[in-house]
N, C-alpha and C positions, 0 to 999 in steps of 0.2 A: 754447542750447536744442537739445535732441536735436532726431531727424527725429522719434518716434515723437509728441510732446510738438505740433511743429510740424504734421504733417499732423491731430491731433485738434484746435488751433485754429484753424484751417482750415474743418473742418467744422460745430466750434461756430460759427463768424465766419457762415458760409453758409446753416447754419440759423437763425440771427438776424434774418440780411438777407431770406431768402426768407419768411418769416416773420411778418418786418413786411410786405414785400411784398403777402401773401395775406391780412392785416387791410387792406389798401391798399383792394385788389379786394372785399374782404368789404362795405366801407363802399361801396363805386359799384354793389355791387347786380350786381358780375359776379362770378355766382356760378361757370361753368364756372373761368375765371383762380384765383377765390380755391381750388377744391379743387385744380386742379394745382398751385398755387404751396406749397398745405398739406401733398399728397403728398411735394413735393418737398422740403420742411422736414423734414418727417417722415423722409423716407431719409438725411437729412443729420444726423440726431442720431441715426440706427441706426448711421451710418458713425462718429460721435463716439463712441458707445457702445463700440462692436466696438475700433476705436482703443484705445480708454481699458481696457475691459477684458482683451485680449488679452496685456498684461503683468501684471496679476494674477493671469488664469491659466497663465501659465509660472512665475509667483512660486509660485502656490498647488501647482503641479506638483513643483516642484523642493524647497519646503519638506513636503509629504507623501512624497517620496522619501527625504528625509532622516531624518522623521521613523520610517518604515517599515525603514530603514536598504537601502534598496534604489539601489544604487550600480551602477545597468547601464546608467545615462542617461549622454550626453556633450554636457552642454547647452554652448556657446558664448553668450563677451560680447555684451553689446549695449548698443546708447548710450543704451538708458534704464535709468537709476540702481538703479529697483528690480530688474527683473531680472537685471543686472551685480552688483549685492550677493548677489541670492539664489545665483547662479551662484556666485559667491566661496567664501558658505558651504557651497553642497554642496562642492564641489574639498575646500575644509579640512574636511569632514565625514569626507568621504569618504577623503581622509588620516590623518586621527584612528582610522577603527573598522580599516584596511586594518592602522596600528600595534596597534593595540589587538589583530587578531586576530594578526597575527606574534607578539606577545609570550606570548600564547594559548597560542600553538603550541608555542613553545620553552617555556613552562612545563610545560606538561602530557608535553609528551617527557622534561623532565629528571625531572619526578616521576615518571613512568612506567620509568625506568630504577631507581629507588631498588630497592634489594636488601628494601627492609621496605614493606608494607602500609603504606597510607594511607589514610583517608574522611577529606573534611572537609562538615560537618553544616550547613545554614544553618537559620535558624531564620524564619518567617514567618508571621505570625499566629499564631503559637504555636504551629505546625507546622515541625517537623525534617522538611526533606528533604533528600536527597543533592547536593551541590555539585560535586561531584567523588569519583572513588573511583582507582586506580589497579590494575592487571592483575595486581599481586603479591598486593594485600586479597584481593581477588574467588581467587585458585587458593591463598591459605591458608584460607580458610574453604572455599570449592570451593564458591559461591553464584554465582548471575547475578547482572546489575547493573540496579537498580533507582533511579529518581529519588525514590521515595516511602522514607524512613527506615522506617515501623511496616511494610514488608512483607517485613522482612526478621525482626520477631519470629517468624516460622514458620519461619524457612530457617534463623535460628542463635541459637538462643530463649537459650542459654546467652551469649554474644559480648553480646546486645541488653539481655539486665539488670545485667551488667556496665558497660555504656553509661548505664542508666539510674539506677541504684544513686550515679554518679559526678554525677547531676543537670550534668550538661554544665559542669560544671568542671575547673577543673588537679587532675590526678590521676595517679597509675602504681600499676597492680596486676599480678599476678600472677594470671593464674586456667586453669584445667585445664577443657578442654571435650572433650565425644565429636564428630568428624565425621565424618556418615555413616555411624553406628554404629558407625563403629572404636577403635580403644583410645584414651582419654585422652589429651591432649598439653597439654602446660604452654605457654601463650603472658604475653609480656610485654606490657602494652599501657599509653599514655600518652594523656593524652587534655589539649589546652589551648584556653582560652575566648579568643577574638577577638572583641572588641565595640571599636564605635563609636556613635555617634547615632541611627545607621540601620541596621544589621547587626549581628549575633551568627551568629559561627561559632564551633564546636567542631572543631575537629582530630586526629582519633583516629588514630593510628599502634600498628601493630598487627607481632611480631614472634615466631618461633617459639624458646622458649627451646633444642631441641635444635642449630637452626642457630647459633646465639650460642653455645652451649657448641663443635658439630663446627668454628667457625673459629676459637677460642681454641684447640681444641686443635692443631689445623694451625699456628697460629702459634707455639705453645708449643713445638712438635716440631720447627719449624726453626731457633727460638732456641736450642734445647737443643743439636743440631749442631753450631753455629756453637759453643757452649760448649765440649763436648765438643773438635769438632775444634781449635781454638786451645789448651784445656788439655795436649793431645794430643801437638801440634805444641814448644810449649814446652819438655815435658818429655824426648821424643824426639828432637830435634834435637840438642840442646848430646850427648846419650847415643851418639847415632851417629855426635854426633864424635869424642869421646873412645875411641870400640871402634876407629875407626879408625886414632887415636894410638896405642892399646893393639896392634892387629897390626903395625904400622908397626915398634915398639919390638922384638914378640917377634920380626920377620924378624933380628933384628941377628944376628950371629954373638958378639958379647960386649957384654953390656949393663953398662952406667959405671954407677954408684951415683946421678949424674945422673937416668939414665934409670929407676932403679929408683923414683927416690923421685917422678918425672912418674907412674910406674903406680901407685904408692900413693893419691896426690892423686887419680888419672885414678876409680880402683876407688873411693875413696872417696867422690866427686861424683855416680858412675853411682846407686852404694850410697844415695844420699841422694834422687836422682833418684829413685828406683824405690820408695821409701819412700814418697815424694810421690802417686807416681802408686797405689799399691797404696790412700792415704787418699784418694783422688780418687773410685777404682773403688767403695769401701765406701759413700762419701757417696754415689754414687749408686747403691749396690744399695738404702739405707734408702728411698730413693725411689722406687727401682722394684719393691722386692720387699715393698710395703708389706701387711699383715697382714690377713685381712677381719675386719670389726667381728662383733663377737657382738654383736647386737642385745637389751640388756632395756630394759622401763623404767625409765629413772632420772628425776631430779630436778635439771632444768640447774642451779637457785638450787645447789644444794649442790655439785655438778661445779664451780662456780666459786668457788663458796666455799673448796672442796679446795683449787683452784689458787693460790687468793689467799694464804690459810694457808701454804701452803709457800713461797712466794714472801714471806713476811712480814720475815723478816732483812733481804732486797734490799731491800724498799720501806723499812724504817726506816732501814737504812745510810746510804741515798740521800735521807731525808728527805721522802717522797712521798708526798703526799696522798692517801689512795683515797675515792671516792666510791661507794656503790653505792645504783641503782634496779636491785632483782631481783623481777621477779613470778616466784608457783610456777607456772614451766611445769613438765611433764611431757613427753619427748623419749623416741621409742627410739632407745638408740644403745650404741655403747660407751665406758662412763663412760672407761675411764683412758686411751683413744685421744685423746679429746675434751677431757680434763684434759692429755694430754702439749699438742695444741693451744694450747688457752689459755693454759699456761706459755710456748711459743713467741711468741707476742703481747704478752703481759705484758714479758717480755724483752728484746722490742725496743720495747714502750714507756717501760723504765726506763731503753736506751740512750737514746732520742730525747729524753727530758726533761733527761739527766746534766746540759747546758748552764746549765738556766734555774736564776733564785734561786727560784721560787716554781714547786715541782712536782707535775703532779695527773695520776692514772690514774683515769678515772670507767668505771666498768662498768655496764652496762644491758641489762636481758632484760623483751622487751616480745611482747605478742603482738597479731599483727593480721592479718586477713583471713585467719584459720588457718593463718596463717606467726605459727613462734617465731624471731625475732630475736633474736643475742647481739652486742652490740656493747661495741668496749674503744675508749676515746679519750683522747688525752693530748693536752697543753699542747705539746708541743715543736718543733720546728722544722720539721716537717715533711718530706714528700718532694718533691724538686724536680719538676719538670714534667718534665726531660726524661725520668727515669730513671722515670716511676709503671707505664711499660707491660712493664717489666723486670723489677719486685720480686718476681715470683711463679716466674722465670727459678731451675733449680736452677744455685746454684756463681755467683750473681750478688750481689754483697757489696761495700758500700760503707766497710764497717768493717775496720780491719786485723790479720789473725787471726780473722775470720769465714770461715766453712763456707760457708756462701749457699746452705743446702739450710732453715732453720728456715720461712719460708715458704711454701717448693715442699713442705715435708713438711704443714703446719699445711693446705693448701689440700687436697691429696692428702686427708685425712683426711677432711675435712668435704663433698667428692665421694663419699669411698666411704660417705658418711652421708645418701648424695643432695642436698644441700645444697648452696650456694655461699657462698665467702670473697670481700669485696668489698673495695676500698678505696677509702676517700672523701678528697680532704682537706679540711682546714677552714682558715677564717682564720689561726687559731692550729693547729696540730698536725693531728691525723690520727685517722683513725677507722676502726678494722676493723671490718665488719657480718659475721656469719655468721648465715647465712636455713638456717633446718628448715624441711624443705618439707611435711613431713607431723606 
C-alpha cells in the first residue's frame, strides 16, 4: 500500500471512530462533546476527501495537457499508481508528438526544396482546404498562401478550374495561363487522390513547361559535347599520328620503297579519317542548320497517311501490321518537315520490330484538352532503361551503320512546330507521342 493510499485510510479510520464517538455523546444528551467530536469527524473526511482527490487532480492535470498537447509540464513519479500511469503517459505522449514534429520538419524542408510546385488539398466536410503548399507553388503562380482552397479562385481563377475541371482526381494536363497580366505561360500540372477511411487528399504538383524545356536543353548541350568531343578525339588522334610518321619519313634523306609504301597506307587512313569526320560535320550541320517551317494548314490524318504510303514496300517486305486510329485534326505546320518526321519514327519502328514473328506499328491521332497528339507504337523490344535518356542525343546509335541524328532531327522538327517528341515505353515495345500545342 502506497503512503498516499495509507494516509487517506487513516483518516477514513478516524472519521469512523470519532463519529461513532459523537453518536456516543449524542445519545447521553452531551450535546457540547457530541458537536466537537462531529466537527472533528467532519475535518477527518475533508482530510480523506483532499487525500483522495489530490491524485485525480494531477491525473486530470496531466491527462488535459496531453490532451491539449501542451508539453511544458515536468510532472514526476509517485507511489500512487494512478498518477505514475498518468505521468508514464504524458513522457510517451510527449515523446510521440516531439517525433511526430521532427518528422514534420524534415518533411516539409525536403518538399520545400523540390525544384517543382506543390499543394496538397485536404478535404473536410466537403470543404478543400490547403494542407500544405510549398515556396516554389506560391512564386510560380506569384500568390500568398492561404489555408482556405476557394480563396485562391480570385488570385488564380485560371490554375483553380483547371483544379476543378480534374474533380480531385489522378490526372496531368497541360494548360497556359496569364500571371499578373503577362504573357501566357504553359505549365504542366498533375494532380493524384489519396484517400483512406478518414481523409481524402489531392496532391497537385504544378511545373513550368519553359523550365522543363531550358534544363533539357542544358543537358542536351552537354551530352552533345561529350559526343562531339569523343567523335573528335577519335578521329584526330590516330591522324596526328600518322602526320607525324609522315614528317618523320619525309626528314629522311633517301626514302626505301618501305618507307614509301608506310606514306601510302599513312595518306590513305588520314584520307579515310577525314572522310569520316567531313560526314560527322554534315550530320551535324542537318541538325543545326535546320530549315524554319512555312506554316499552312494542313491535315495531320493525311501527313501521316503520306508517310505510311511511302513507307508501304518497308512495312510489306518486313511483314508489319499497321494499324490506324486517325481523327481529322487540322495542324499549322510544315507538312513535308512533319512527313520527313514521321518517316524518321516509322523507321526505327520497322527496326525495333525486325525481331519478333508477329509485327505491328499502330498509329494514333487524338485530340484532347486542345492538344493534337500524334502517336506511333510498336510491338518490339523496346528501349533499355539505361540508354532512354540518350535517344534524343545527336550521333547517339545503337544500331550498326546508323547516323544517330534520325531522332535529334525528328525532335528538332516538332520544337520548331512549338510542340514536343515524347518517349514512352510500354510493356511490350515503345511509344513516340508528338503533342501540337496549338
Amino acid at each position: 500500500m502506497n503512503k498516499n493510499k495509507f494516509i487517506w485510510l487513516i483518516y477514513v479510520l478516524l472519521a469512523v471512530g470519532i463519529g461513532v464517538t459523537a453518536v456516543y455523546f449524542y445519545f447521553q444528551n452531551k450535546w457540547i462533546n457530541c458537536l466537537l467530536f462531529s466537527l472533528i469527524s467532519l475535518v477527518c473526511i475533508l482530510f480523506a476527501q483532499n487525500a483522495a482527490f489530490t491524485a485525480v487532480q494531477k491525473t486530470e492535470k496531466l491527462l488535459l495537457a496531453i490532451q491539449k498537447k501542451d508539453f511544458s509540464l515536468f510532472p514526476e513519479s509517485e507511489e500512487n499508481s494512478l498518477v505514475d500511469n498518468a505521468v508514464k503517459l504524458y513522457y510517451q505522449s510527449k515523446e510521440e508528438h516531439l517525433s511526430l514534429s521532427s518528422y514534420k520538419i524534415l518533411y516539409e524542408e525536403i518538399l520545400n526544396q523540390l525544384e517543382i510546385g506543390l499543394m496538397i488539398l485536404s478535404e473536410q466536410e466537403k470543404e478543400w482546404n490547403v494542407f500544405y503548399v510549398n515556396p516554389v507553388f506560391l512564386e510560380i503562380l506569384q500568390i500568398p498562401k492561404y489555408n482556405s482552397w476557394s480563396l485562391y479562385e480570385n488570385k488564380a481563377p485560371g490554375f483553380y478550374q483547371v483544379i476543378e475541371q480534374t474533380h480531385y482526381e489522378n490526372s496531368q494536363e497541360f494548360f497556359d495561363i496569364s500571371i499578373n497580366e503577362n504573357a501566357k505561360q504553359s505549365f504542366s500540372l498533375r494532380t493524384k487522390k489519396v484517400q483512406n477511411a478518414r481523409h481524402r487528399f489531392c496532391i497537385v504538383s504544378l511545373e513550368s513547361v519553359q523550365k522543363i524545356i531550358e534544363q533539357k536543353e542544358k543537358l542536351a548541350w552537354n551530352n552533345l559535347m561529350k559526343v562531339i568531343s569523343h567523335e573528335l578525339l577519335n578521329t584526330l588522334t590516330p591522324v596526328n599520328s600518322l602526320i607525324q610518321n609522315l614528317e618523320y619519313i619525309a626528314n629522311q634523306e633517301v626514302i626505301d620503297k618501305e618507307d614509301q609504301q608506310d606514306m601510302k597506307e599513312s595518306l590513305m587512313i588520314i584520307g579515310s579519317k577525314s572522310r569520316q569526320l567531313l560526314s560527322f560535320v554534315d550530320d551535324y550541320r542537318q541538325v543545326a542548320e535546320l530549315p524554319k517551317p512555312v506554316f499552312r494548314a494542313v491535315s495531320l490524318k493525311r501527313t501521316a497517311e503520306s508517310a505510311l504510303s511511302f513507307l508501304r514496300p518497308e512495312f510489306e517486305r518486313n511483314h508489319i501490321k499497321i494499324i490506324n486510329v486517325l481523327e481529322d485534326a487540322r495542324i499549322s505546320a510544315d507538312e513535308k518537315m512533319i512527313e520527313r518526321c514521321l518517316i524518321n519514327l516509322y523507321l526505327n519502328a520497322i527496326y525495333a520490330v525486325s525481331e519478333n514473328n508477329e509485327r505491328t506499328i499502330k498509329t494514333e491521332i487524338k485530340i484532347q484538352n486542345r492538344r493534337t497528339i500524334l502517336s506511333i507504337e510498336d510491338n518490339g523490344a523496346g528501349i533499355q532503361k539505361e540508354i532512354q535518356d540518350k535517344i534524343f542525343l545527336p550521333f547517339f546509335t545503337t544500331r550498326s551503320g546508323g547516323s544517330g541524328i534520325g531522332l535529334t532531327l525528328s525532335k528538332s522538327i516538332i520544337e520548331a512546330h512549338k510542340g514536343y517528341l515524347n518517349y514512352k515505353p510500354l510493356e511490350q515495345g515503345s511509344r513516340f507521342e508528338i503533342w501540337f500545342m496549338e
